[in-house]
N, CA, C and O atoms as a Maestro MAE file, in Angstrom:
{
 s_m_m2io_version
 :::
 2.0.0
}

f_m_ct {
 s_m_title
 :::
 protein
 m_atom[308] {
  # First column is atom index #
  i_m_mmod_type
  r_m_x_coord
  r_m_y_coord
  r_m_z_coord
  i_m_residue_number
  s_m_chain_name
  s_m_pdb_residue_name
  s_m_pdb_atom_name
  i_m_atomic_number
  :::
  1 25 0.822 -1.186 0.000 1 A "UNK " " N  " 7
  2 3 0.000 0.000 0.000 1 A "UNK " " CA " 6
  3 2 0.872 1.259 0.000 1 A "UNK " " C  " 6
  4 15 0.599 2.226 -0.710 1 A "UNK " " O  " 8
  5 25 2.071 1.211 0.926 2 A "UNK " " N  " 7
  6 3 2.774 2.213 1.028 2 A "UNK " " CA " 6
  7 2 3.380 2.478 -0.475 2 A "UNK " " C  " 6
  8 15 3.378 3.650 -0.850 2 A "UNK " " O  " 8
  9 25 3.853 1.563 -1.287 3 A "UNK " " N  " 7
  10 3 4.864 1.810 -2.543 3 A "UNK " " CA " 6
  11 2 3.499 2.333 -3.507 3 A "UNK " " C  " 6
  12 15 3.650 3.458 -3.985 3 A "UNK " " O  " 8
  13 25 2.737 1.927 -3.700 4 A "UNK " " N  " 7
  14 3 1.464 2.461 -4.290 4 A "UNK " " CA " 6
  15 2 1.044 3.944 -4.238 4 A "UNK " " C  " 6
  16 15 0.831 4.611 -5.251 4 A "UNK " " O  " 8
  17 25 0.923 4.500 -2.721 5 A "UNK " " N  " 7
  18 3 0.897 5.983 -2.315 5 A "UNK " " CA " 6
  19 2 2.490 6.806 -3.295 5 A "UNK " " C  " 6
  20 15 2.298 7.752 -4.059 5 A "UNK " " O  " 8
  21 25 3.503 6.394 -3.128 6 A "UNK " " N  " 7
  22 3 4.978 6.869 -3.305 6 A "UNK " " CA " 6
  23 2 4.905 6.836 -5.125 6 A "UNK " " C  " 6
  24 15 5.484 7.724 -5.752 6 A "UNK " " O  " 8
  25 25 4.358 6.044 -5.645 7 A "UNK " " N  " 7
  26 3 4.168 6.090 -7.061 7 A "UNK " " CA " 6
  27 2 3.035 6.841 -7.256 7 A "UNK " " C  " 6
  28 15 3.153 7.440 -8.324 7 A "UNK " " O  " 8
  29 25 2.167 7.043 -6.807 8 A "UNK " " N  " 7
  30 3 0.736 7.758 -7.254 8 A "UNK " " CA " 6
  31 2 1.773 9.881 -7.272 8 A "UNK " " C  " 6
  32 15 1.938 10.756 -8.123 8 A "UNK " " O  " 8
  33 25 2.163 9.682 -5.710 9 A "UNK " " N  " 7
  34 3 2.834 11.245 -5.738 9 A "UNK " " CA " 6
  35 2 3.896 11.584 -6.713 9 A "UNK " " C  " 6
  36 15 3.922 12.667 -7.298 9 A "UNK " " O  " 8
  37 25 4.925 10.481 -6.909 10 A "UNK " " N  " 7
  38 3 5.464 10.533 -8.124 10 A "UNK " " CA " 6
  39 2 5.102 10.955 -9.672 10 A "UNK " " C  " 6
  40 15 5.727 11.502 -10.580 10 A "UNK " " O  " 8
  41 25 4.040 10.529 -9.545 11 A "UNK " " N  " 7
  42 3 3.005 10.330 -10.914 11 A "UNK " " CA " 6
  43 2 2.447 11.884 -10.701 11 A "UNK " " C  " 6
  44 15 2.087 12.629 -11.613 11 A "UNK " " O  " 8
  45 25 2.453 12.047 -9.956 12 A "UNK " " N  " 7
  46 3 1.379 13.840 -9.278 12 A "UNK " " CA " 6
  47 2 2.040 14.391 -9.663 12 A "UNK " " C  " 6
  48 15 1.855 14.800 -10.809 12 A "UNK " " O  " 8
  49 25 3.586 14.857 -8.726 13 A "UNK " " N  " 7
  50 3 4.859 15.641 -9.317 13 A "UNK " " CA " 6
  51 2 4.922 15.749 -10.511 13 A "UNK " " C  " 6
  52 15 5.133 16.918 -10.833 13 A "UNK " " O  " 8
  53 25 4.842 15.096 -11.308 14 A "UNK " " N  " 7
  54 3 5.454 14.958 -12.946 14 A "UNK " " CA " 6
  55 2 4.259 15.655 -13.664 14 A "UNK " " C  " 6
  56 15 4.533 16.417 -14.591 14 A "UNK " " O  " 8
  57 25 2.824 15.440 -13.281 15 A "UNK " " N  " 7
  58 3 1.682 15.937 -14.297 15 A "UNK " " CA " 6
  59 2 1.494 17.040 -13.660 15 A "UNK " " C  " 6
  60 15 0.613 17.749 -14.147 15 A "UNK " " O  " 8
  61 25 2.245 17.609 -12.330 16 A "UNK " " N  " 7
  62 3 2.229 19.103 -12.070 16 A "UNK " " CA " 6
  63 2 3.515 19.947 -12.608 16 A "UNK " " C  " 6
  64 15 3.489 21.139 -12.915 16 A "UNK " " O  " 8
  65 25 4.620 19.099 -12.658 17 A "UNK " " N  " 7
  66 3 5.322 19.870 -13.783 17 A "UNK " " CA " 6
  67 2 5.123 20.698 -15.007 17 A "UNK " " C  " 6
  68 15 5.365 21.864 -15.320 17 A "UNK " " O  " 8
  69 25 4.372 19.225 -15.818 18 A "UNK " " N  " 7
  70 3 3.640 19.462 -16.826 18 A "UNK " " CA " 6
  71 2 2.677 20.391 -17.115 18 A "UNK " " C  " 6
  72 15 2.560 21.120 -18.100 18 A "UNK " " O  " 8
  73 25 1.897 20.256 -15.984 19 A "UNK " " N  " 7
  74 3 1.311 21.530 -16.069 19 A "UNK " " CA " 6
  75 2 1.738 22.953 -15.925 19 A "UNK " " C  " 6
  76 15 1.451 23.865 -16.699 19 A "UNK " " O  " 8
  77 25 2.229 23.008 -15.184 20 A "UNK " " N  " 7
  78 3 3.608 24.331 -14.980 20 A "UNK " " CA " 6
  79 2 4.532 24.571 -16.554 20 A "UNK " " C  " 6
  80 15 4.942 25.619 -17.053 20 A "UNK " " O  " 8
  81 25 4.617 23.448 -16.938 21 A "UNK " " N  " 7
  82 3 5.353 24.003 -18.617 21 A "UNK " " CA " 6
  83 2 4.714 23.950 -19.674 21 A "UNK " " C  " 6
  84 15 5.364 24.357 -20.637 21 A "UNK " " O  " 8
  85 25 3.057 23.402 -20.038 22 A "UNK " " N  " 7
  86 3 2.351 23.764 -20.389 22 A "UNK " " CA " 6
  87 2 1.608 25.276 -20.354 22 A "UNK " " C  " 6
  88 15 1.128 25.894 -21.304 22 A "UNK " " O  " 8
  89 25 1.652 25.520 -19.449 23 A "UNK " " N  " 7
  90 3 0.717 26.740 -19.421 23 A "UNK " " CA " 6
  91 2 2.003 28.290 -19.283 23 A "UNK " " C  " 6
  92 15 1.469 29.396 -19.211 23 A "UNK " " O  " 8
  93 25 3.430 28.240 -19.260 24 A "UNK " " N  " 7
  94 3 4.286 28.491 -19.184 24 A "UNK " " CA " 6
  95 2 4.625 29.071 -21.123 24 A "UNK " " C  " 6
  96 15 4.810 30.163 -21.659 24 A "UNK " " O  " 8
  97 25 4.559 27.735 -21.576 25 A "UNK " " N  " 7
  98 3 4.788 27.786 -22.913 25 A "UNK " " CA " 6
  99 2 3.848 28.456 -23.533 25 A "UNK " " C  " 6
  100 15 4.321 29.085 -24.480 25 A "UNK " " O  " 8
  101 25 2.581 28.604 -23.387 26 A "UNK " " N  " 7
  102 3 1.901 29.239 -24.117 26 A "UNK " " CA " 6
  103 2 2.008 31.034 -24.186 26 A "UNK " " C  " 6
  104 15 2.526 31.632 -23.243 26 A "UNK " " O  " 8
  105 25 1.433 31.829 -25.466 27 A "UNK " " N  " 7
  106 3 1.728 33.081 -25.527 27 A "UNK " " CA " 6
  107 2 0.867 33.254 -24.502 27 A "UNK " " C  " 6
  108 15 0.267 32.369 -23.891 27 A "UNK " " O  " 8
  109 25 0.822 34.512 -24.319 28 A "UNK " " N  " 7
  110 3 0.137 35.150 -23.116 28 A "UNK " " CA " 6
  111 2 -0.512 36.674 -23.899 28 A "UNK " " C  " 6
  112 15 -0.035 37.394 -24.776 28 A "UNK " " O  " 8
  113 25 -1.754 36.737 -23.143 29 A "UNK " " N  " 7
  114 3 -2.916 37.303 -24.111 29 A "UNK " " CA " 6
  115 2 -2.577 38.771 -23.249 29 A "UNK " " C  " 6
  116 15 -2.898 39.040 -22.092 29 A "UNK " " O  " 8
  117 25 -1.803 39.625 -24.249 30 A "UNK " " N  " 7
  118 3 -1.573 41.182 -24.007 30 A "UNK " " CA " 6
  119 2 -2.905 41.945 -23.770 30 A "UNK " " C  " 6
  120 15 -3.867 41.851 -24.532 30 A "UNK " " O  " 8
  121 25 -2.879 42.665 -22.715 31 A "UNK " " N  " 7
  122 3 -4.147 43.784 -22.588 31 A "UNK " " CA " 6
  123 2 -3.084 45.439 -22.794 31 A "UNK " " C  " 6
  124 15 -1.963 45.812 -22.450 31 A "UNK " " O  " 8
  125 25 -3.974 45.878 -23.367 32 A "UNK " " N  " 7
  126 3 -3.432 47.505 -23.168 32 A "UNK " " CA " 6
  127 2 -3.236 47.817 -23.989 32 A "UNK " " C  " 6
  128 15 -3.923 47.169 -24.779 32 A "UNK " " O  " 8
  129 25 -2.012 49.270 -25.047 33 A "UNK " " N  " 7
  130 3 -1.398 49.745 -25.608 33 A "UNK " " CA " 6
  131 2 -0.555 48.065 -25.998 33 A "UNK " " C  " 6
  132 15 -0.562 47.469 -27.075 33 A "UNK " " O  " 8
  133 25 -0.093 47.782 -25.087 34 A "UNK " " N  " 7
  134 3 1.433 46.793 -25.908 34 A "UNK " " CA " 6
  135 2 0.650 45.312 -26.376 34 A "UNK " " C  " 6
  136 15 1.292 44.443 -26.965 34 A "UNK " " O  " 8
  137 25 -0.841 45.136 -26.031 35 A "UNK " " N  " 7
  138 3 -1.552 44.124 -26.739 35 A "UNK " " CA " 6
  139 2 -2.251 45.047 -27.356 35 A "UNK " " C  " 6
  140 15 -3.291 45.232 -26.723 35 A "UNK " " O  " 8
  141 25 -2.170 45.857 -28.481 36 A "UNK " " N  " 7
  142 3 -3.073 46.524 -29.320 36 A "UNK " " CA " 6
  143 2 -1.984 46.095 -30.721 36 A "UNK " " C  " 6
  144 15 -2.035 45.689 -31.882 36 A "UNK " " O  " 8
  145 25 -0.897 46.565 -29.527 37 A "UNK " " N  " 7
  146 3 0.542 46.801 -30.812 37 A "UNK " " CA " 6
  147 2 1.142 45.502 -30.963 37 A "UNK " " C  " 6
  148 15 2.067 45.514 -31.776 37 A "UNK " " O  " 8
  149 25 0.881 44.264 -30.377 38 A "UNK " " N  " 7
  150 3 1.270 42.908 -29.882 38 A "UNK " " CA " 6
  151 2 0.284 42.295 -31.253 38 A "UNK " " C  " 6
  152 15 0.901 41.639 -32.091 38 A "UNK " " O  " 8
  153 25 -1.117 42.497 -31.451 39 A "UNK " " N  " 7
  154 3 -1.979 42.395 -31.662 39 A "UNK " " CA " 6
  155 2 -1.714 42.514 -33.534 39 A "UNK " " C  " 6
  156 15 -1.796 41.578 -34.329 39 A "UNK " " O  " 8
  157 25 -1.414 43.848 -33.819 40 A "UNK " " N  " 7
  158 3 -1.019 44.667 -34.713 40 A "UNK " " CA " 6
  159 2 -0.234 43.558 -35.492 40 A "UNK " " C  " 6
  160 15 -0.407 43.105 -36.623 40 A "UNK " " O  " 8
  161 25 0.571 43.304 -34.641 41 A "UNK " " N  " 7
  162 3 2.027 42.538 -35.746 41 A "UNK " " CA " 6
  163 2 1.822 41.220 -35.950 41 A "UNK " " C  " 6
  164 15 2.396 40.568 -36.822 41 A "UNK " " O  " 8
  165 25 1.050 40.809 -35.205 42 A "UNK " " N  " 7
  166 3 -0.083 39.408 -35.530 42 A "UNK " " CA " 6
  167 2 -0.547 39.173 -36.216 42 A "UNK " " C  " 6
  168 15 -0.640 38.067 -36.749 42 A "UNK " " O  " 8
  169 25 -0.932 39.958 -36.420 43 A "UNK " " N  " 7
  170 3 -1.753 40.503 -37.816 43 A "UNK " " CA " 6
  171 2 -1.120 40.342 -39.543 43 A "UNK " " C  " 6
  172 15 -1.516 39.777 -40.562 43 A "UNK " " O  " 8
  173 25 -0.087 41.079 -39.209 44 A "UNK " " N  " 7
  174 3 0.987 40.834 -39.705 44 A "UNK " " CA " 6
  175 2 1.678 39.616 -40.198 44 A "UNK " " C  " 6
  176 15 1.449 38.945 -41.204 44 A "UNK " " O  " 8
  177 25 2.552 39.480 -39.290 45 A "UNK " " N  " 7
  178 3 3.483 38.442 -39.409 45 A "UNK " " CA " 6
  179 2 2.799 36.791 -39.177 45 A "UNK " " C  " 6
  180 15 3.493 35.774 -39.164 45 A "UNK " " O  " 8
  181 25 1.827 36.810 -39.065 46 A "UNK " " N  " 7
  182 3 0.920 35.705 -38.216 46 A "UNK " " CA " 6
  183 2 1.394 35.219 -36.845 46 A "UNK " " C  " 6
  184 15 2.400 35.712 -36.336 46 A "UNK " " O  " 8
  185 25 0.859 34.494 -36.387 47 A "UNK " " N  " 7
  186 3 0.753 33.866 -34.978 47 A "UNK " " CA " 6
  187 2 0.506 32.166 -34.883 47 A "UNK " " C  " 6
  188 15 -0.379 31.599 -35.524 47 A "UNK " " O  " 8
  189 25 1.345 31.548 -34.071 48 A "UNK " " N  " 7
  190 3 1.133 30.040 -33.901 48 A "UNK " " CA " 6
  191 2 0.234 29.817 -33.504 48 A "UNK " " C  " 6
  192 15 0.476 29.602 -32.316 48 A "UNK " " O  " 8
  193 25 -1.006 29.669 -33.705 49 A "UNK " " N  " 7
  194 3 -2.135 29.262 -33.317 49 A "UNK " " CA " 6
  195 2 -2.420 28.327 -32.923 49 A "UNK " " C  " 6
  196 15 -3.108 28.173 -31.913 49 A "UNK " " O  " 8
  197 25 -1.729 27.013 -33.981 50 A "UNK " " N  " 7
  198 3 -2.312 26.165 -33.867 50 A "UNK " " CA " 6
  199 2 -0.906 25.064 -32.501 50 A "UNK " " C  " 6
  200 15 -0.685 23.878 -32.255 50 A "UNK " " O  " 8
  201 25 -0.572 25.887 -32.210 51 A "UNK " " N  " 7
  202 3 0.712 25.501 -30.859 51 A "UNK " " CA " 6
  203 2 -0.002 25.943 -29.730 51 A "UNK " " C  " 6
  204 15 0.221 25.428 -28.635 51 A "UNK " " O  " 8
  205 25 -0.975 26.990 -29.894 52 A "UNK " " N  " 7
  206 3 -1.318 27.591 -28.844 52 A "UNK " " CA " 6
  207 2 -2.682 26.483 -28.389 52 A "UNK " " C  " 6
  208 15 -2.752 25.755 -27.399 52 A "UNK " " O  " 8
  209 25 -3.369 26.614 -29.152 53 A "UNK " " N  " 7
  210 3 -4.628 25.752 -29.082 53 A "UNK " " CA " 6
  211 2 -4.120 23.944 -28.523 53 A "UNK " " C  " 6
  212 15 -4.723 23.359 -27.624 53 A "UNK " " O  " 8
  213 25 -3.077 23.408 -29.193 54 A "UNK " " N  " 7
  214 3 -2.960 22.277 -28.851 54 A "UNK " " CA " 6
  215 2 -2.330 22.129 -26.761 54 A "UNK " " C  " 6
  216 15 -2.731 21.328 -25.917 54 A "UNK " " O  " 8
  217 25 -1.142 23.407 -26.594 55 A "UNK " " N  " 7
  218 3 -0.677 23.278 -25.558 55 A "UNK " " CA " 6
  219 2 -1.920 23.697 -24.323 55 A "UNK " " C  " 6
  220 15 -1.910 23.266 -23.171 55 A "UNK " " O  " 8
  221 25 -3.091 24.763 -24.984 56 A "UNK " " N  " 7
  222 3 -4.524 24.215 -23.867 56 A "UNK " " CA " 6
  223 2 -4.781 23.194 -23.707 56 A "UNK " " C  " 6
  224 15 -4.909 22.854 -22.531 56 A "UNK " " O  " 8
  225 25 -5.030 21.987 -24.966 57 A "UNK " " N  " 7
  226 3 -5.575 20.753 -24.390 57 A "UNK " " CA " 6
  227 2 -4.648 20.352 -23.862 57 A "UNK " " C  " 6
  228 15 -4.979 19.992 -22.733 57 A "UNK " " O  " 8
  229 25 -3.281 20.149 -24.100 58 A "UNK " " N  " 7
  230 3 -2.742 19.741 -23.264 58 A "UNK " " CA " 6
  231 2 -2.916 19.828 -21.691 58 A "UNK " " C  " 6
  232 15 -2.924 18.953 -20.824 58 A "UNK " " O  " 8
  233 25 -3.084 21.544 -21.631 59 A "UNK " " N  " 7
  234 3 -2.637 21.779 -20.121 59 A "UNK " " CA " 6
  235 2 -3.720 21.479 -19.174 59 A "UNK " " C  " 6
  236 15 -3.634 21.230 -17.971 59 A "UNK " " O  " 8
  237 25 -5.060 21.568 -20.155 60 A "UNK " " N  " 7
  238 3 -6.491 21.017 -19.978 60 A "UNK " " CA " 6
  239 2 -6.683 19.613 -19.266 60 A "UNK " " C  " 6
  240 15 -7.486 19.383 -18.362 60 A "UNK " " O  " 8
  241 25 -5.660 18.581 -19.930 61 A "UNK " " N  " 7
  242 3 -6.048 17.079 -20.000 61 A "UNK " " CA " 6
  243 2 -4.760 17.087 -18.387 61 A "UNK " " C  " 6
  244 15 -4.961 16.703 -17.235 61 A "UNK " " O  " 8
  245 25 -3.985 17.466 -18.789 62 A "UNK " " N  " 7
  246 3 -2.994 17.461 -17.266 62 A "UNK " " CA " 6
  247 2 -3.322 17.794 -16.167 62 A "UNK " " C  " 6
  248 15 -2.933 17.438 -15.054 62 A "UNK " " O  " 8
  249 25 -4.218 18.651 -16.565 63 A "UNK " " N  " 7
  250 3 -4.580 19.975 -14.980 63 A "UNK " " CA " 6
  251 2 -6.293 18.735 -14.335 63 A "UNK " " C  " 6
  252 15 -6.763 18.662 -13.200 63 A "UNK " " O  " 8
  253 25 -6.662 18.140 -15.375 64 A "UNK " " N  " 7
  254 3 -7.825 16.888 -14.818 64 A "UNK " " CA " 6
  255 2 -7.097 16.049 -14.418 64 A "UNK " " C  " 6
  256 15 -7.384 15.727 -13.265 64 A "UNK " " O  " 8
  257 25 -5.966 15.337 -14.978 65 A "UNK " " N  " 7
  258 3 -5.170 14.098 -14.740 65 A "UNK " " CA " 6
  259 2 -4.973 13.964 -12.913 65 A "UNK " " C  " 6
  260 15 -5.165 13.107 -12.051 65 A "UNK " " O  " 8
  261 25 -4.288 15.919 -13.019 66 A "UNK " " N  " 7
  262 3 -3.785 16.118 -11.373 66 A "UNK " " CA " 6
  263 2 -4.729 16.172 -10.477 66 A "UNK " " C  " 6
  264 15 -4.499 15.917 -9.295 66 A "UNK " " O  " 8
  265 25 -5.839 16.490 -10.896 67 A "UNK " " N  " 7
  266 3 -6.973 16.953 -10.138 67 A "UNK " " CA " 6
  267 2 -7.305 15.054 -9.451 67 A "UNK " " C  " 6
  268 15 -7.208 14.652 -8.291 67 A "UNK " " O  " 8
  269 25 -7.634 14.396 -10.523 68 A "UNK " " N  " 7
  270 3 -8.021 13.097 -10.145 68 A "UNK " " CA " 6
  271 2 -7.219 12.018 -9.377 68 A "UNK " " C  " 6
  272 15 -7.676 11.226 -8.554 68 A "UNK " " O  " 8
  273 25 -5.421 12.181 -9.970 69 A "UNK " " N  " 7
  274 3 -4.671 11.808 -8.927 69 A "UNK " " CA " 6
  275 2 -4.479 12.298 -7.521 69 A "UNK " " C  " 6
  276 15 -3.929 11.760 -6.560 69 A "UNK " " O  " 8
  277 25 -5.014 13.341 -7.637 70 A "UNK " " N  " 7
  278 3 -4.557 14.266 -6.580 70 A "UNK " " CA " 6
  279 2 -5.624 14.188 -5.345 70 A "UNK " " C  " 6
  280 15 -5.330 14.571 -4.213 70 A "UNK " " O  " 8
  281 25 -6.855 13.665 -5.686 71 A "UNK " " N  " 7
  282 3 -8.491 13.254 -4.807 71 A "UNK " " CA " 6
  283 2 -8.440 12.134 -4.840 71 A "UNK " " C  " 6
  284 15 -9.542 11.892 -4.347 71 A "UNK " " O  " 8
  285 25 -7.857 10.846 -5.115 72 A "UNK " " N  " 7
  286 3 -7.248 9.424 -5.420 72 A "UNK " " CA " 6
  287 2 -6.666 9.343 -3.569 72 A "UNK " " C  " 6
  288 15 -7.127 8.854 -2.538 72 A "UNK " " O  " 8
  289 25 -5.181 10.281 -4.019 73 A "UNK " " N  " 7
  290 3 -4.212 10.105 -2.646 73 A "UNK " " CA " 6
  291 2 -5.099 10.662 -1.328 73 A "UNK " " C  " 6
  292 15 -4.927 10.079 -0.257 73 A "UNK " " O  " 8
  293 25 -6.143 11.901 -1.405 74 A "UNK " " N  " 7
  294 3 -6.303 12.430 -0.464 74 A "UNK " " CA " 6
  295 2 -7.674 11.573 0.085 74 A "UNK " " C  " 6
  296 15 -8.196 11.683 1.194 74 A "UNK " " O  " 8
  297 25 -8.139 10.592 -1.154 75 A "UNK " " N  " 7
  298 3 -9.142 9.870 -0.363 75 A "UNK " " CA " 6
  299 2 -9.197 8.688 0.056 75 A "UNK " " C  " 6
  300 15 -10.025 8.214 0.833 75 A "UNK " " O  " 8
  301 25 -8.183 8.100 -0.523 76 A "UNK " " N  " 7
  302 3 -7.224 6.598 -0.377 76 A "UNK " " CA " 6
  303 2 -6.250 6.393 0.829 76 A "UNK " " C  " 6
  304 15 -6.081 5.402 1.539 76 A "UNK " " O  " 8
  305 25 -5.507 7.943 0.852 77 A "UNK " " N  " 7
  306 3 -4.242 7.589 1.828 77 A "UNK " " CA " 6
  307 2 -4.684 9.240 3.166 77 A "UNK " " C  " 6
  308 15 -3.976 9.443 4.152 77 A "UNK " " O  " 8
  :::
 }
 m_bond[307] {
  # First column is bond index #
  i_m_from
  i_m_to
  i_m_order
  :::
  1 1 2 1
  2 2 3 1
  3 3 4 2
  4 3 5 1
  5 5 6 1
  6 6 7 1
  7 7 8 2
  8 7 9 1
  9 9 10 1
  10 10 11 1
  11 11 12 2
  12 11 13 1
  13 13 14 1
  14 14 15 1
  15 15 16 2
  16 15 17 1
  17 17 18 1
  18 18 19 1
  19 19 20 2
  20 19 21 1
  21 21 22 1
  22 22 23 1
  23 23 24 2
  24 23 25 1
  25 25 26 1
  26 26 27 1
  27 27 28 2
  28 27 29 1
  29 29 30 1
  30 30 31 1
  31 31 32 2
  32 31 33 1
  33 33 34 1
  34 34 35 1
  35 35 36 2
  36 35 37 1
  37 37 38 1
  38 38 39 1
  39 39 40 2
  40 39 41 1
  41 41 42 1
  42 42 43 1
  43 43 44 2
  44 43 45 1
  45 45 46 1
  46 46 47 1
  47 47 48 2
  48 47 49 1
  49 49 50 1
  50 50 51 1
  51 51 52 2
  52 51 53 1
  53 53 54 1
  54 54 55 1
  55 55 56 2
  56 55 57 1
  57 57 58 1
  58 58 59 1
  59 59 60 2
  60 59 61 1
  61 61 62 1
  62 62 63 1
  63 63 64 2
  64 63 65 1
  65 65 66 1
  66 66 67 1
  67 67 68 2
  68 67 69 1
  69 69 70 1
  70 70 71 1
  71 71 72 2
  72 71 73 1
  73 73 74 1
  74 74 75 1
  75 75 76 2
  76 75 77 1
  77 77 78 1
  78 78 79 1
  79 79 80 2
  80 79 81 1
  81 81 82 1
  82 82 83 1
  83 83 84 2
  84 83 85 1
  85 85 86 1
  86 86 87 1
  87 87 88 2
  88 87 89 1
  89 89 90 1
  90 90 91 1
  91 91 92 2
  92 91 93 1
  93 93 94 1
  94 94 95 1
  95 95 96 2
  96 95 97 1
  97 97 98 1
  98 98 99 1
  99 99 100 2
  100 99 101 1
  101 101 102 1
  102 102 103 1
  103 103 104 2
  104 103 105 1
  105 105 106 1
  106 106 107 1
  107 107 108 2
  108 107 109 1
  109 109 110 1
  110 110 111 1
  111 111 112 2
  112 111 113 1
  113 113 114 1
  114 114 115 1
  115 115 116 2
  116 115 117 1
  117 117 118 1
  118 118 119 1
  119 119 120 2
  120 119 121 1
  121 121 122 1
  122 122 123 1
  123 123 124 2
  124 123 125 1
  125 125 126 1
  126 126 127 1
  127 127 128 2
  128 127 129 1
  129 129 130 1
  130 130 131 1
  131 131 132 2
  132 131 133 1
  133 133 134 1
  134 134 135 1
  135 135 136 2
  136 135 137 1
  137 137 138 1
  138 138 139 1
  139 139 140 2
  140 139 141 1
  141 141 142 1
  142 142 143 1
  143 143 144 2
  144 143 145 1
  145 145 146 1
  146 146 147 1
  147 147 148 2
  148 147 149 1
  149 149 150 1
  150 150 151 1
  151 151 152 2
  152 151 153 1
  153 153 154 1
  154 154 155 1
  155 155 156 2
  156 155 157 1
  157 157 158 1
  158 158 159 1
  159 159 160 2
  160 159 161 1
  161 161 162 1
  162 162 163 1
  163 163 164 2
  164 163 165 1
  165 165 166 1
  166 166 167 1
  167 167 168 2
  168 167 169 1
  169 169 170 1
  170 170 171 1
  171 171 172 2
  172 171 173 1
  173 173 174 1
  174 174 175 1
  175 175 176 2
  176 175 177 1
  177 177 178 1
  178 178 179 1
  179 179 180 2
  180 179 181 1
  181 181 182 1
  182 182 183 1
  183 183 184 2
  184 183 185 1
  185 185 186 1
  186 186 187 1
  187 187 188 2
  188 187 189 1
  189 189 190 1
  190 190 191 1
  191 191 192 2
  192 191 193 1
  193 193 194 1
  194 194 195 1
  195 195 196 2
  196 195 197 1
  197 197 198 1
  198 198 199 1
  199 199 200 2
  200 199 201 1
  201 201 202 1
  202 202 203 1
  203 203 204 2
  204 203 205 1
  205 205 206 1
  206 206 207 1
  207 207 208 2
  208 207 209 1
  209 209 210 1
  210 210 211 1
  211 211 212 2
  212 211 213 1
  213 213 214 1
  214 214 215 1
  215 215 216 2
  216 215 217 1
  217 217 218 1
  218 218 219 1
  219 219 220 2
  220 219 221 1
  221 221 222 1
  222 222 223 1
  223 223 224 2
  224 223 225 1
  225 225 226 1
  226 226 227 1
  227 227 228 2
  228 227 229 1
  229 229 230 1
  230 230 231 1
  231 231 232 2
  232 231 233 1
  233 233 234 1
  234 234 235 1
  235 235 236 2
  236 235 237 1
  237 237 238 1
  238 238 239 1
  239 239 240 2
  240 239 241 1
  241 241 242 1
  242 242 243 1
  243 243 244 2
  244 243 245 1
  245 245 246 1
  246 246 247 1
  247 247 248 2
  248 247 249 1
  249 249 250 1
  250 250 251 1
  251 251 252 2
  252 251 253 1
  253 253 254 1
  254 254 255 1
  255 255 256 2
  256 255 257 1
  257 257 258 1
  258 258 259 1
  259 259 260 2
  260 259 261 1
  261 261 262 1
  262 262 263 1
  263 263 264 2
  264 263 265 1
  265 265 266 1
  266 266 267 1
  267 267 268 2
  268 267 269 1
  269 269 270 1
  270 270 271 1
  271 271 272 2
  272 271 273 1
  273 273 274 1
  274 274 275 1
  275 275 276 2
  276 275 277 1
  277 277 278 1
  278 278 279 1
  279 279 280 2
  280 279 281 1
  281 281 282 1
  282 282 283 1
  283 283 284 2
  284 283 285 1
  285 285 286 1
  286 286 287 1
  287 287 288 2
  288 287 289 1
  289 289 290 1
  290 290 291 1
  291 291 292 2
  292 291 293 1
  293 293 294 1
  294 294 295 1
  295 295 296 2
  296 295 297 1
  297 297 298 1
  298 298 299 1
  299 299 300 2
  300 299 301 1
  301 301 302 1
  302 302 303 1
  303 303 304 2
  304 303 305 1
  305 305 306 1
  306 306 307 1
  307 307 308 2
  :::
 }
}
């Protein structure tokens, strides 16, 4: 039971990493003057969209993963 708990937190750590460099990696949505002008050159030059959209589900499917491991340990152990 004990090595079971020690792998489940293991398993936690790692999909909270993940989540931390998921949501890390993604652009970050400018407000103001410098997201008008952020905005502007987007426009422009285009924007990874489709990096942006995939690293949500990602951070989406991780941030449930932790949630469920994470109510697992606290209702198990």
């Amino acid at each position: 039971m004990e090595v079971l708990r020690i792998i489940l937190m293991v398993i936690d750590i790692l999909i909270c990493l993940g989540v931390i460099a998921a949501v890390l990696m993604q652009s970050s949505r400018s407000a103001g003057i410098s997201g008008t002008i952020g905005g502007a050159s987007e426009q422009i030059f285009g924007k990874k969209k489709g990096l942006d959209d995939f690293l949500a589900k990602i951070s989406g499917i991780l941030t449930a993963a932790f949630f469920v491991i994470t109510l697992i340990l606290t209702l198990i152990f």
